[in-house]
N, C-alpha and C positions, 0 to 999 in steps of 0.2 A: 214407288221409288222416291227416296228422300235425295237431294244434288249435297255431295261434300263439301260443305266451303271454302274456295280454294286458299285462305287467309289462315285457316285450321290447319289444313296439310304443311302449306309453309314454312307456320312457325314451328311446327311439330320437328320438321323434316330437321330444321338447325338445331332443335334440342337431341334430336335423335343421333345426327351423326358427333357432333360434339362429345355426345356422352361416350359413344365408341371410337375414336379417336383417344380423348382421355384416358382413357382403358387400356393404352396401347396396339388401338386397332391399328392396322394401315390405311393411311388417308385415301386414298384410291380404292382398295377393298370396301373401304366403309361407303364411302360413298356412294360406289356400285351398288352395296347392298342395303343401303338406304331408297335409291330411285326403287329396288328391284319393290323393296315392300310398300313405297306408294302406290307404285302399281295395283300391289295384290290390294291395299286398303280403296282406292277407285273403282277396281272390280266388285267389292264384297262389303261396302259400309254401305251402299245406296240399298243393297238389298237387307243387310241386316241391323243397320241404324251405325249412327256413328257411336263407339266404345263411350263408358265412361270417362277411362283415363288413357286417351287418344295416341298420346305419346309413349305410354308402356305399352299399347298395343304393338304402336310403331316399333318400339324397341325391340320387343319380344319378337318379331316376325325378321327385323334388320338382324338382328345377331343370329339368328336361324339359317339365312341366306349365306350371312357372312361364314358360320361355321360349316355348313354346305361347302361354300368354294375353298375354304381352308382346311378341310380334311384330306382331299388329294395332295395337299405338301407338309409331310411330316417334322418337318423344317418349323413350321406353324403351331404346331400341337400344344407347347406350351402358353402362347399367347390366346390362344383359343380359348383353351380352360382361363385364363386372367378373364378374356372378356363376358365368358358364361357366369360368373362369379361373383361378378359384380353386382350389388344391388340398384335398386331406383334410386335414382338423386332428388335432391332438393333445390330448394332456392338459391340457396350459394353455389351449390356445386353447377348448378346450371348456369350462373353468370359466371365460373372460373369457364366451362365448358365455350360461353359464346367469345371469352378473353382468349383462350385458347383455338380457335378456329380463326380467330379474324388474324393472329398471330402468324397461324400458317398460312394462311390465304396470302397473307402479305410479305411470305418469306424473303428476306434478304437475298435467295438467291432466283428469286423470281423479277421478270423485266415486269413495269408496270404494263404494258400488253398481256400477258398471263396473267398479272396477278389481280387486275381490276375482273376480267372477267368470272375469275373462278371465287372470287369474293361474292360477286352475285349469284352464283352458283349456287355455293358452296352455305354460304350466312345469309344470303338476301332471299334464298330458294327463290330467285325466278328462273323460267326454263332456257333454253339453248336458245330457243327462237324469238323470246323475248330480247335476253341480252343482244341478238343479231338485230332486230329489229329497230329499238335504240343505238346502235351503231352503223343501221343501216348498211350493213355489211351480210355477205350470204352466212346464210346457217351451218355450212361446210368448216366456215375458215373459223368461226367461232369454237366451232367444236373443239378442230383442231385445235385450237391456242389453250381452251382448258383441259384436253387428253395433255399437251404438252407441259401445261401446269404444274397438272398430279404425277407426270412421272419424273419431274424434277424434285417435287415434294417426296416421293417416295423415293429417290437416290440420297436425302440429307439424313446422317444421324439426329436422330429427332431425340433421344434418350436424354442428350444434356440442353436439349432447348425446352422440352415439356419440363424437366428441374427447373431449370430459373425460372420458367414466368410460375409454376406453384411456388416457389418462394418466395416470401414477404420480402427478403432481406435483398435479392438480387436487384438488381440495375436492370430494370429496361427500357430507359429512355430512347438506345439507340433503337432497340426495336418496333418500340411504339411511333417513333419519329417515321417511321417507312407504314404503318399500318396508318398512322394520320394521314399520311402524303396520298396512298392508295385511295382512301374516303373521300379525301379531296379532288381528288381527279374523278372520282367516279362523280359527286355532287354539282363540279364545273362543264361537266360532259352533257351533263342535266339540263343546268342552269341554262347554258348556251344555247341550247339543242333547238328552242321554241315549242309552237304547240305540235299535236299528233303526235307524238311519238312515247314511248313508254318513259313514265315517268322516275328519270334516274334522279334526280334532283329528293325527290321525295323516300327513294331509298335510301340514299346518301345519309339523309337525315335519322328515317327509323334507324339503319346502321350504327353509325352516331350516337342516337341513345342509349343503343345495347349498349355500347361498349363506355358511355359515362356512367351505364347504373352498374359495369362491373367492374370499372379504374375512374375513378371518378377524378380524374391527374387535373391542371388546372387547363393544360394546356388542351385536352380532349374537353374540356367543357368551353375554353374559349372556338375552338373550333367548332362544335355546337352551336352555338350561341354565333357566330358565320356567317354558320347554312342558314338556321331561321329568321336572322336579321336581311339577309336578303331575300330566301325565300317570301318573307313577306309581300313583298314588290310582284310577285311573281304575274298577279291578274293585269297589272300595270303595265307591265313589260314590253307588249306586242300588241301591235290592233289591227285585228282583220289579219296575222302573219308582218307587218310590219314591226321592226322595232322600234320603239320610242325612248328617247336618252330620258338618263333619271331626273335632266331638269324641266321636264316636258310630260314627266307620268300624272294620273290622278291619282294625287295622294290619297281622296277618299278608299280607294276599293283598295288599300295596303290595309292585311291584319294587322291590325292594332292586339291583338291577341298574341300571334307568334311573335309580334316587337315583344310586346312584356315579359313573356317567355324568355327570348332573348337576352335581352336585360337583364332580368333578375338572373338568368346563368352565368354571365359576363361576369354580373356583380358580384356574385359568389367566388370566383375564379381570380379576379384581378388583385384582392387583399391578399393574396397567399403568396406573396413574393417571388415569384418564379412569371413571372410576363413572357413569353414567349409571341412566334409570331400571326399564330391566328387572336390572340388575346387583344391584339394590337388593329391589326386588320378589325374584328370585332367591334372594336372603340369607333374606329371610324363608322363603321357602319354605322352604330345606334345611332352616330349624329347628326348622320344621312337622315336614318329615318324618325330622330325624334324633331327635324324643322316640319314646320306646317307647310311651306312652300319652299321655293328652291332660293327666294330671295333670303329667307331667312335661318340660312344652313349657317353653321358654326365656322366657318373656314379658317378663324384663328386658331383653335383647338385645334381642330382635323388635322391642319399644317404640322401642330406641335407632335400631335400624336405620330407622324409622316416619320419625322425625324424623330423620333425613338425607335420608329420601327427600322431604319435603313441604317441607323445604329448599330442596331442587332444583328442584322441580316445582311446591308450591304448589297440587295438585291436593286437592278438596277429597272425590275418593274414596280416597285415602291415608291423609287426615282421620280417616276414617269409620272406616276399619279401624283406627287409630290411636284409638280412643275405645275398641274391643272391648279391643285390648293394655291399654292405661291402665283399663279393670275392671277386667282380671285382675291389674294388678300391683297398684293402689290402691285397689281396690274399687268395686262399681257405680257409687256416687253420685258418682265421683269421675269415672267412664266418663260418665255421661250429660252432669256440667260438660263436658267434652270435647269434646260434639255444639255448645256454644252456637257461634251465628255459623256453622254450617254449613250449618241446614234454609232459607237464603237462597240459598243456591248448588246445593241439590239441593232443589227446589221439588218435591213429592209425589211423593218417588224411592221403590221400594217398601223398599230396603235400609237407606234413614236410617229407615223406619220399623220395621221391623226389628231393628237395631240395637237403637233406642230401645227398643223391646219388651223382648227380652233382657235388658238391662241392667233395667229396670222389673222383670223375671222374677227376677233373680238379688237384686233389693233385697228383694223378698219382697213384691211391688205387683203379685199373680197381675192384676187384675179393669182396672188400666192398662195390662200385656201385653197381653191378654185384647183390650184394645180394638185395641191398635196393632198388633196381628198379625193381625188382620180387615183394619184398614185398609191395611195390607202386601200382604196375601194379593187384597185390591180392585185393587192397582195395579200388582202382575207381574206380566208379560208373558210370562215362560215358564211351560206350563204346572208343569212339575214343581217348580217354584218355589211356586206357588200353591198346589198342593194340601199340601208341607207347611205350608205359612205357615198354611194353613186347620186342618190337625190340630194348629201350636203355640196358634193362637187358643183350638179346642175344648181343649187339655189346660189353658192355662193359666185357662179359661175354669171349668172342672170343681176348679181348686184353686182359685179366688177362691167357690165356690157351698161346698167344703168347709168352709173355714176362714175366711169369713165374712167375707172381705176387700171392701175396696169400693176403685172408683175414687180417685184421692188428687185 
């Protein structure tokens, strides 16, 4: 008995159901009948070797299933014959096909609760248990959210959404704008998460790819180029489940590989006129990670790029991180002027408090850290957020007791 490699069935399973989708299968139907012929291929490849062309195998048994459960509704009968009809795809047709699934995974009319899970589903093929496990949530409620997915997907006329994304000529920024946002959540949910846990961060990413080798827009390659400029950091991040802030990591054990990576996709993306706001974020990032230490980080630039991004976007967590740049360039006091007009738009966020601490830390006000690092440390929500926010409370707490500092 030969073991199927689970990395083979995966990517099979996203070319398989993509292809019957395209076809005008139903997204739910396919789906179903995509797991139904993994199955039979886990049962019957160990004993009879894995297929030449693994994915026509897959096809050929999914559309069998599929017209199985579609012959009981004669209502079906002509989309049936569409999808038996069809021939094998190619290289192109297979990147419309994964442009097309991530499309619907990320329907408009789905909450990001639905729509990140059934993205990993659905394009990332990991299983229920997987997705539950990275969410650390039970296997029940996960289910449920992608059962609830697919039958919101299957109430949308889909007739004039699969036309525009095959058309060269249509507009789909606003769509791709919501299938960005879903990548991103699912990548940040990663990032965050720390170690043990399955890694979404790195899905994020393969995701990502598909979808720049099959729209290669500037702003999906700035968003690319993101994930792997921080992914980089990733070995750095935590020690022992501790976090360590990015002016305290060893820079040595950062890929210098995924940076370049990075980079040259940035760089690709940022001459094509259209800057958007991972392109920007981006920027920041490489400059993070192209200083050799944390003394010698660009904060001029950063700053500048800060304000082009909040420019754009107006976002009042761009702000935030635009308050840390402007300490470092101008000085604390200059950082915390910075934050005014902000704590109204991030109402007891734990990072504006945070923030404010820091900068309070760096003015030389241990015993006002001290306090707003407790209060930070009260109101995040990730654990390993919390526990350092808890050990900068105690440190700064022990230099306000030293040096006789008192609240300002």
């Amino acid at each position: 008995m030969t073991a199927v490699p689970e990395d083979l069935l995966r990517e099979s399973s996203r070319r398989v159901l993509g292809a019957l989708v395209r076809r005008g299968a139903d997204f739910a139907a396919a789906e179903d009948a995509v797991q139904e012929a993994l199955l039979e291929a886990a049962a019957k490849w160990p004993q009879t070797g894995v297929p030449a062309e693994p994915a026509a195998w897959l096809t050929t048994v999914a559309k069998r299933k599929l017209l199985d459960a579609q012959r009981s509704d004669a209502s079906r009968r002509q989309r049936e014959q569409l999808v038996a009809a069809q021939p094998a795809t190619g290289e192109t047709e297979q990147h419309d096909d994964t442009l097309l699934l991530l499309f619907l995974c990320c329907h408009p009319a789905l909450s990001p609760a639905m729509a990140v899970p059934l993205t990993l589903r659905a394009v990332g093929g990991l299983t229920t248990r997987e997705i539950a496990a990275a969410y650390l949530l039970p296997e029940a409620t996960i289910a449920q959210r992608i059962s609830r997915a697919k039958k919101v997907v299957a109430e949308q006329d889909l007739s004039g959404f699969r036309h525009a994304l095959a058309s060269a000529e249509s507009d789909k920024s606003a769509e791709l704008a919501v299938v960005l946002q879903v990548l991103y959540l699912i990548f940040n949910e990663g990032y965050t998460a720390g170690e043990g846990r399955v890694d979404m961060a790195a899905e994020a990413i393969r995701l990502t790819r598909l979808l720049h080798a099959a729209a290669p827009d500037p702003e999906v390659g700035g968003l690319l180029a993101l994930m792997l400029l921080h992914h980089a950091r990733r070995h750095a991040r935590f020690d022992h489940g501790r976090l360590v802030p990015l002016d305290e990591q060893d820079r040595t054990t950062w890929d210098r590989t995924m940076i370049a990576d990075g980079v040259d996709i940035l760089q690709a993306a940022l001459p094509r006129g259209r800057r958007g706001e991972y392109q920007l974020q981006a920027a920041i990032a490489a400059l993070h990670d192209d200083a050799q230490s944390a003394e010698e980080t660009d904060w001029p630039q950063i700053l500048e790029w800060y304000d082009e991004l909040i420019a754009l976007t107006n976002n009042p967590l761009a702000e935030l991180s635009r308050a840390v740049a402007v300490g470092e360039v101008d000085g604390p006091l200059a950082g915390l002027k910075a934050l005014d007009g902000i704590e109204a738009r991030l109402t007891d966020y734990h990072r504006l408090h945070a923030v404010r601490a820091h900068l309070h830390e760096r003015a030389g006000n241990a015993a006002e850290a001290a306090e707003l690092f407790t209060q930070a440390a009260n109101t995040a929500t990730n654990q390993a957020e919390h526990e350092h926010l808890r050990r900068r409370a105690a440190a700064a707490a022990a230099t306000a007791r030293a040096t006789g500092s008192r609240r300002l």
